[in-house]
Each structure stands twice: as C-alpha cells, then as structure tokens.
N, CA, C and O atoms as CSV, one atom per row, in Angstrom:
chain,resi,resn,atom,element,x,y,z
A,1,UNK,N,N,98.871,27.190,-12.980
A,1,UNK,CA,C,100.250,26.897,-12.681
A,1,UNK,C,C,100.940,28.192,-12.238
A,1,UNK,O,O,100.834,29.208,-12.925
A,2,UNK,N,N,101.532,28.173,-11.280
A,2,UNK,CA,C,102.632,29.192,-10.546
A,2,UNK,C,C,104.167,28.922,-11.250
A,2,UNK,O,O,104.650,27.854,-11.627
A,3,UNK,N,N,104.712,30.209,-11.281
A,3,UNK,CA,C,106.008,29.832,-11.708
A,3,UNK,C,C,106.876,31.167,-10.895
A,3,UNK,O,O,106.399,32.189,-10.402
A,4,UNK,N,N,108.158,30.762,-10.965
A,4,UNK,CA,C,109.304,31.633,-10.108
A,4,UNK,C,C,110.268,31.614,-11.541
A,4,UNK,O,O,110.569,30.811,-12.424
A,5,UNK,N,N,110.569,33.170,-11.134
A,5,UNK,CA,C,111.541,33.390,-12.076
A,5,UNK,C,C,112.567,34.325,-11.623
A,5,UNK,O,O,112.504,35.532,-11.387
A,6,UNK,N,N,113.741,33.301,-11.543
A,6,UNK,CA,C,115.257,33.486,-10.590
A,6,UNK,C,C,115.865,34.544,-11.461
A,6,UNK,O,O,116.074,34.228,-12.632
A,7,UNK,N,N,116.161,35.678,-11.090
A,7,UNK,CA,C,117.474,36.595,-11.969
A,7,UNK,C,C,118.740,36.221,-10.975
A,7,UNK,O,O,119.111,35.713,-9.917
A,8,UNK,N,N,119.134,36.976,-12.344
A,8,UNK,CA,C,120.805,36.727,-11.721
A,8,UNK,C,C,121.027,37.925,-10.492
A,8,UNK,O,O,121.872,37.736,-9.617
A,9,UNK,N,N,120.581,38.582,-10.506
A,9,UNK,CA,C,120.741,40.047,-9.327
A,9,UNK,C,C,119.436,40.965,-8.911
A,9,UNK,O,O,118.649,41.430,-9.736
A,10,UNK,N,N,119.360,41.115,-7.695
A,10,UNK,CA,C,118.504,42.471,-7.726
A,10,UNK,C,C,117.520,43.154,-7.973
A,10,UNK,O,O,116.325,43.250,-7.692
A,11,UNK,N,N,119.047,44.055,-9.139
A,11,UNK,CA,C,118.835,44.624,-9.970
A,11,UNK,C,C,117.575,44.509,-10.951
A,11,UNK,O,O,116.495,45.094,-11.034
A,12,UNK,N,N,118.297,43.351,-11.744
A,12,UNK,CA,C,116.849,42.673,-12.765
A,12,UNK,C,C,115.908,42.089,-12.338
A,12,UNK,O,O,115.075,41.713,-13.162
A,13,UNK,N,N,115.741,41.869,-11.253
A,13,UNK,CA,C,114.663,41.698,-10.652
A,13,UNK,C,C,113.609,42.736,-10.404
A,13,UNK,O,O,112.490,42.427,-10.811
A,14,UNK,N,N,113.717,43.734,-9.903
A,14,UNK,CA,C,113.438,44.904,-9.476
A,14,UNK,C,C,113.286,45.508,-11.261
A,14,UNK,O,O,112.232,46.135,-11.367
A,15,UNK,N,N,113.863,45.466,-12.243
A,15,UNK,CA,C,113.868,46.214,-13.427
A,15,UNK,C,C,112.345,45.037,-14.069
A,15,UNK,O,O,111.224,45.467,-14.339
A,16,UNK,N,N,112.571,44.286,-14.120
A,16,UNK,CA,C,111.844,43.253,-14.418
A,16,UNK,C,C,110.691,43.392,-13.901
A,16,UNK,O,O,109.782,43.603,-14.704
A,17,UNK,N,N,110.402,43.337,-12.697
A,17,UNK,CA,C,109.362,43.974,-11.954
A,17,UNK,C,C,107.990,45.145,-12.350
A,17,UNK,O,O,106.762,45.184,-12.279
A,18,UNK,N,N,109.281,46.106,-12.848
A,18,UNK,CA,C,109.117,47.116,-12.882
A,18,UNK,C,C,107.966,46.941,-14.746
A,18,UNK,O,O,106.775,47.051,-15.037
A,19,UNK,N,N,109.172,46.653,-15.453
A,19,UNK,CA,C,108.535,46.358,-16.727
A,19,UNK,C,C,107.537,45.747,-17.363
A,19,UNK,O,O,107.056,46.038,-18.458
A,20,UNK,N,N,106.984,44.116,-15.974
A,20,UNK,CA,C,106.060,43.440,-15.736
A,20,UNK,C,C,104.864,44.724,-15.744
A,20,UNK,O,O,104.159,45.130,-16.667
A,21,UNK,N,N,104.946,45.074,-14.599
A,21,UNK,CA,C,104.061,46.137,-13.967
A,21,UNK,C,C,103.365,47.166,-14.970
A,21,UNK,O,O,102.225,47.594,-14.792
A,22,UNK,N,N,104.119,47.485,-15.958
A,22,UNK,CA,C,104.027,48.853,-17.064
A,22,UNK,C,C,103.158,47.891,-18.194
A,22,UNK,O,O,102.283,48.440,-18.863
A,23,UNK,N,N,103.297,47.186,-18.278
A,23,UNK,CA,C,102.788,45.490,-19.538
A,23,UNK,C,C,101.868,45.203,-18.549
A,23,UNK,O,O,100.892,45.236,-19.299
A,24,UNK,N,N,101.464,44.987,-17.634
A,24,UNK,CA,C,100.159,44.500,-17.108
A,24,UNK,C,C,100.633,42.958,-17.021
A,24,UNK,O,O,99.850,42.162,-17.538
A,25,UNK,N,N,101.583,42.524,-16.550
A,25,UNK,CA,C,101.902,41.413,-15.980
A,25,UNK,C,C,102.013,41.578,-14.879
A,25,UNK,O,O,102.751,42.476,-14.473
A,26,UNK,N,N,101.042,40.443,-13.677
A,26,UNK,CA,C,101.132,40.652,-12.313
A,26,UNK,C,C,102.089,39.564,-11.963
A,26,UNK,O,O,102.125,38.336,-12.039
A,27,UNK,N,N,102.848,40.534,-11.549
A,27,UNK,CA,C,104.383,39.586,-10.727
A,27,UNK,C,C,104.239,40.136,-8.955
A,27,UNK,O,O,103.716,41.179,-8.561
A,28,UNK,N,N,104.848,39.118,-8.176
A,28,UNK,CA,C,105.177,40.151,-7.238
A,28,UNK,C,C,107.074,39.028,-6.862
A,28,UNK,O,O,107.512,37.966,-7.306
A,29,UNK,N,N,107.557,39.973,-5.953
A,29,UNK,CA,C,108.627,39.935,-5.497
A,29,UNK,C,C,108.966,39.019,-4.256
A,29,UNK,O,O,108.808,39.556,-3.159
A,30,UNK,N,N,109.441,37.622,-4.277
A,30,UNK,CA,C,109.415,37.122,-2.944
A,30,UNK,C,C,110.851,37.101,-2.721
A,30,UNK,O,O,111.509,38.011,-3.226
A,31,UNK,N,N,111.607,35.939,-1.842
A,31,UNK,CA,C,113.012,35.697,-1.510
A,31,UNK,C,C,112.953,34.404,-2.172
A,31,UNK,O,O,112.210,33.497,-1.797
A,32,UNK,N,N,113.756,34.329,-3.176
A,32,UNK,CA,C,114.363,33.056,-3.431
A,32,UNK,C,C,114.590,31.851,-2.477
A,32,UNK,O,O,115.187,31.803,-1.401
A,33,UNK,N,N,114.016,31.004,-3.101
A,33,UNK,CA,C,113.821,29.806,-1.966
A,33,UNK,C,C,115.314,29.168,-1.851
A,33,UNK,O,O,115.976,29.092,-2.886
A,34,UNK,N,N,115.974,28.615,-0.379
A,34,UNK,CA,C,117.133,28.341,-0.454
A,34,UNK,C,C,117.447,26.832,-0.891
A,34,UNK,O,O,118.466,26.264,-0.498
A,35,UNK,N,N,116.309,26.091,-1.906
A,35,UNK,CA,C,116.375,24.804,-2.921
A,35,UNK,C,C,117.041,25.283,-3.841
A,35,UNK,O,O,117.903,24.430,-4.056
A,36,UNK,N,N,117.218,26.265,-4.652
A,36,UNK,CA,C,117.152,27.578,-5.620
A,36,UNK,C,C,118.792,27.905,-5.330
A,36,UNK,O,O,119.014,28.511,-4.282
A,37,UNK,N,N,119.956,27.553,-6.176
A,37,UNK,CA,C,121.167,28.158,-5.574
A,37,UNK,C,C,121.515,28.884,-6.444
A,37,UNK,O,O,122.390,29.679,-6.102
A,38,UNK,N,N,121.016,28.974,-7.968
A,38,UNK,CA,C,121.291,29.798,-8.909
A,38,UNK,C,C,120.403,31.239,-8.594
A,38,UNK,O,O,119.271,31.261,-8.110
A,39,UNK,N,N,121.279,32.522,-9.027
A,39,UNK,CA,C,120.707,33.805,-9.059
A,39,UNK,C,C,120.787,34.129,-7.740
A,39,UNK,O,O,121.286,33.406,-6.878
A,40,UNK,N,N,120.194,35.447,-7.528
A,40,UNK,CA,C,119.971,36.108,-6.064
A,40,UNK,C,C,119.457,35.917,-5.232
A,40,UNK,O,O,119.122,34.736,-5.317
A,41,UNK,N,N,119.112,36.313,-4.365
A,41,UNK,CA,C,118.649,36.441,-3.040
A,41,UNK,C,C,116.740,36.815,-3.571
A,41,UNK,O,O,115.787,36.531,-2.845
A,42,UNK,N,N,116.664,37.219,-4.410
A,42,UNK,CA,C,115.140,37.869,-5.320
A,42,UNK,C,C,114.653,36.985,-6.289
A,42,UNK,O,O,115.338,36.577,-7.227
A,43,UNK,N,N,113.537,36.692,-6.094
A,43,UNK,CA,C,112.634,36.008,-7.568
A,43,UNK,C,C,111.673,36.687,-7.905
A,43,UNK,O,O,111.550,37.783,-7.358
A,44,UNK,N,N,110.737,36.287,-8.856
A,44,UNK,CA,C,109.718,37.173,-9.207
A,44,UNK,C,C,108.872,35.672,-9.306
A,44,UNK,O,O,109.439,34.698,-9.801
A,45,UNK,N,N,107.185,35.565,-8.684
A,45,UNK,CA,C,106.145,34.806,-8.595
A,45,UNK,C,C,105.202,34.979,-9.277
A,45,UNK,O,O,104.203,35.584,-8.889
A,46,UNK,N,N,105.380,34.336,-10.748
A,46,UNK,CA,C,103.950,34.796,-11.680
A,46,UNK,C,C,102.636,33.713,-11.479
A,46,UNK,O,O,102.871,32.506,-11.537
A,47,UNK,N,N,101.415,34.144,-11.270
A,47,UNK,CA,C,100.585,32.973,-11.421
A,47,UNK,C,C,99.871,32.961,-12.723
A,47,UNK,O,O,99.587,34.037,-13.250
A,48,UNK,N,N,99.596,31.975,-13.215
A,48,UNK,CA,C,99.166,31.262,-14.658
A,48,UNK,C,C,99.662,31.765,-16.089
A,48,UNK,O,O,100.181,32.794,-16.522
A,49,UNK,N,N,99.272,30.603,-16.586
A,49,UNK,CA,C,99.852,30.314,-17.419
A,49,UNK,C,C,100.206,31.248,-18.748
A,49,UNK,O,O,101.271,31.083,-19.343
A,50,UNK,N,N,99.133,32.344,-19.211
A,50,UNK,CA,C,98.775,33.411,-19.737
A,50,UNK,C,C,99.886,34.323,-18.990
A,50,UNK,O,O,100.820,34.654,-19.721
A,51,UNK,N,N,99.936,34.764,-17.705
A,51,UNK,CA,C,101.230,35.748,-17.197
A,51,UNK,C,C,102.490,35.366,-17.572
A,51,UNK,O,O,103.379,36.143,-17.922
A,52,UNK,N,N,102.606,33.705,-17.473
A,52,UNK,CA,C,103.803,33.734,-17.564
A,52,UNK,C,C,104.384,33.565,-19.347
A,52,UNK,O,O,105.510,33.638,-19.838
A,53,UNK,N,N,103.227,33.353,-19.860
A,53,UNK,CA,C,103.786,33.655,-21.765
A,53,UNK,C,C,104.215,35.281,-21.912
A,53,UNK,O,O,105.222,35.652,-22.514
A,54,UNK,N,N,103.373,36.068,-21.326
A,54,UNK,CA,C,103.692,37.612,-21.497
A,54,UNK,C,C,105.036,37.468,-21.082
A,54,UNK,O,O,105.888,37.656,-21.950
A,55,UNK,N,N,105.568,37.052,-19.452
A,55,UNK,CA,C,106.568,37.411,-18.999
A,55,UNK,C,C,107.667,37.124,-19.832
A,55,UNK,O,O,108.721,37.751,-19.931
A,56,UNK,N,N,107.173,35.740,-20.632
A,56,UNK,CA,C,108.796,34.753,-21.384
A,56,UNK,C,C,109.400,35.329,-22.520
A,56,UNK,O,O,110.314,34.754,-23.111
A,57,UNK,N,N,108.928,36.493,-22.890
A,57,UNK,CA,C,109.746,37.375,-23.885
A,57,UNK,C,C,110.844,38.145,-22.915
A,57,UNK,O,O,111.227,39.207,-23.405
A,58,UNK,N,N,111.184,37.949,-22.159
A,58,UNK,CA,C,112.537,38.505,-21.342
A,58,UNK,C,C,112.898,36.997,-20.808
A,58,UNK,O,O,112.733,36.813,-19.602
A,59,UNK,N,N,113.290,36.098,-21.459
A,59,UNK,CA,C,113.406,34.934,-20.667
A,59,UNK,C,C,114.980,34.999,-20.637
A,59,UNK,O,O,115.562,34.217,-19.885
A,60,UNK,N,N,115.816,36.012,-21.519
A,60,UNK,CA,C,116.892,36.006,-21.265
A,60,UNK,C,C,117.465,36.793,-19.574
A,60,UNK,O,O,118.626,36.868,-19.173
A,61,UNK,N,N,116.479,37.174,-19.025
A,61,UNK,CA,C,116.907,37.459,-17.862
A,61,UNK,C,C,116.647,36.897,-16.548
A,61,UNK,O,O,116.735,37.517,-15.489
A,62,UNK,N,N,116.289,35.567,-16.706
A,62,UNK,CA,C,115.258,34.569,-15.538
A,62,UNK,C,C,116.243,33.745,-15.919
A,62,UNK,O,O,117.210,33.816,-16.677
A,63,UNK,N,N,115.471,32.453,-14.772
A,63,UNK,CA,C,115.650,31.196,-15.087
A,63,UNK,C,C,114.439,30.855,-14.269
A,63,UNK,O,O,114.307,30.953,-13.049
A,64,UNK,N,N,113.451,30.373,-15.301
A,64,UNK,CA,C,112.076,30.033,-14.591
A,64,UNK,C,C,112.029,28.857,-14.596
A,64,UNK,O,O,112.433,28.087,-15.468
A,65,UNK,N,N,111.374,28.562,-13.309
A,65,UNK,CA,C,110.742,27.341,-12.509
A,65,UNK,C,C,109.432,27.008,-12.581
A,65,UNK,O,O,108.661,27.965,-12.638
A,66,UNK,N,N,108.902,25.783,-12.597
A,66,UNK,CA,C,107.368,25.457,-12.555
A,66,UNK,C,C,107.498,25.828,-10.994
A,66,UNK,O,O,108.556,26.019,-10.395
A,67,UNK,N,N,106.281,25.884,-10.499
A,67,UNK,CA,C,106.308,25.762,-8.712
A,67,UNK,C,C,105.256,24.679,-8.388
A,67,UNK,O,O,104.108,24.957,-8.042
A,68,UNK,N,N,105.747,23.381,-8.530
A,68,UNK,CA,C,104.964,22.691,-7.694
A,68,UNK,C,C,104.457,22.293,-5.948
A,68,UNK,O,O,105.263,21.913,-5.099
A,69,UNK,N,N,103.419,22.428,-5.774
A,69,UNK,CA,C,102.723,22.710,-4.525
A,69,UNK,C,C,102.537,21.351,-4.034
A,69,UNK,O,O,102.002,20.625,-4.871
A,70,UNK,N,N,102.788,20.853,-3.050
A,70,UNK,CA,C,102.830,19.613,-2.693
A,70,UNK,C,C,102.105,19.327,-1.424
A,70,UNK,O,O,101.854,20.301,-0.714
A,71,UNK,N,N,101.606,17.759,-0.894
A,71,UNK,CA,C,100.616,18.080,0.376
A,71,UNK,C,C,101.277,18.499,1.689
A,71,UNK,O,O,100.484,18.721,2.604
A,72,UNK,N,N,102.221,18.608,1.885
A,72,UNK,CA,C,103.207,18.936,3.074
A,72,UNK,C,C,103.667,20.031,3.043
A,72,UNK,O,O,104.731,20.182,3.644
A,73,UNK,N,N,103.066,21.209,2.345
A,73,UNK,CA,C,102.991,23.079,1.971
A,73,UNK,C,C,104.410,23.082,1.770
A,73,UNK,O,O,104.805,24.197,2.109
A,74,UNK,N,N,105.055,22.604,1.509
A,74,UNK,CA,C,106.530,22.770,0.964
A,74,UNK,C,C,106.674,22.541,-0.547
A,74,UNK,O,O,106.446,21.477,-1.123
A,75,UNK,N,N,107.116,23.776,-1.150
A,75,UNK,CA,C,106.943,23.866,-2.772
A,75,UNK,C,C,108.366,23.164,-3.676
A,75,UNK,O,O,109.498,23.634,-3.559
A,76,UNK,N,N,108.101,22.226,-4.376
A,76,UNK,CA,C,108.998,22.047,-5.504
A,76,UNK,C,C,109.518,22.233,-6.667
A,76,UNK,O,O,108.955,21.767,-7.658
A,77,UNK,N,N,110.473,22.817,-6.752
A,77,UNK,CA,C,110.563,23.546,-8.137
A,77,UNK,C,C,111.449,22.782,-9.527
A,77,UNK,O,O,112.533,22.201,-9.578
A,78,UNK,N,N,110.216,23.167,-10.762
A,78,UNK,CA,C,111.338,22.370,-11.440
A,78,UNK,C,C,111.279,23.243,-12.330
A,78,UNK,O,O,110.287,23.916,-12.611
A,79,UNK,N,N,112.900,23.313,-13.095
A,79,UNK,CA,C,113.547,24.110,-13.836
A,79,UNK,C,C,112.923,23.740,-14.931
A,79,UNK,O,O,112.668,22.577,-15.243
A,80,UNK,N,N,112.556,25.105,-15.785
A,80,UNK,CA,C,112.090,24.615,-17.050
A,80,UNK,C,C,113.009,25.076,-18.171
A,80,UNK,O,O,112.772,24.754,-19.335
C-alpha cells in the first residue's frame, strides 16, 4: 500500500522529509494532487505499510491518505 501525506506547508514537508531521511524512512517529495485541497502545494509518498507505521509517530503534522491505484492510472485518495 502507498500512502501521501499532505502537510499543512512546505516547510513541514521539507522538515519531515528531512527527519524521515535521518530514521531511515523512505519518503520522497511529489506535488500534491489537485483532488487534495487541504495543505500545500507538497506531499510526502511513502510506500508500504511498515514505512508508513515509522512515519505515523508525527501524524500530528500530515494528513495521510491511502493512495489507491486504479485501471485508468489515475490515483484515488482516501483520507485516513
């Protein structure tokens, strides 16, 4: 399972990132999909399920999404 995790700015995105990175959580940085109206212009893309338990001890700074993959390559996201 893929998941997106919306900050509110930037900022925490990029800090978040950063902190992932130092913890050995592989995140990387895409553009917030424009389905997505909460938070910034920045998300962070964790894949499975194991990354994203590490990541959910900062869950006060996300708002994570499942990312469902659908047959028409257009992804759906649902708020968890």
């Amino acid at each position: 399972m893929d998941y997106l995790l919306n900050c509110e700015n930037s900022n925490i995105a990029i800090e978040l990132l950063n902190k992932f990175r130092e913890e050995g959580v592989r995140a990387r940085v895409v553009p917030t999909p424009s389905s997505i109206i909460d938070g910034c212009g920045l998300s962070l893309v964790i894949k499975g399920d194991d990354e994203f338990k590490k990541a959910n001890k900062y869950n006060d700074k996300f708002i994570a999404y499942q990312i469902i993959k659908n047959s028409e390559k257009q992804n759906t996201y649902l708020r968890l």
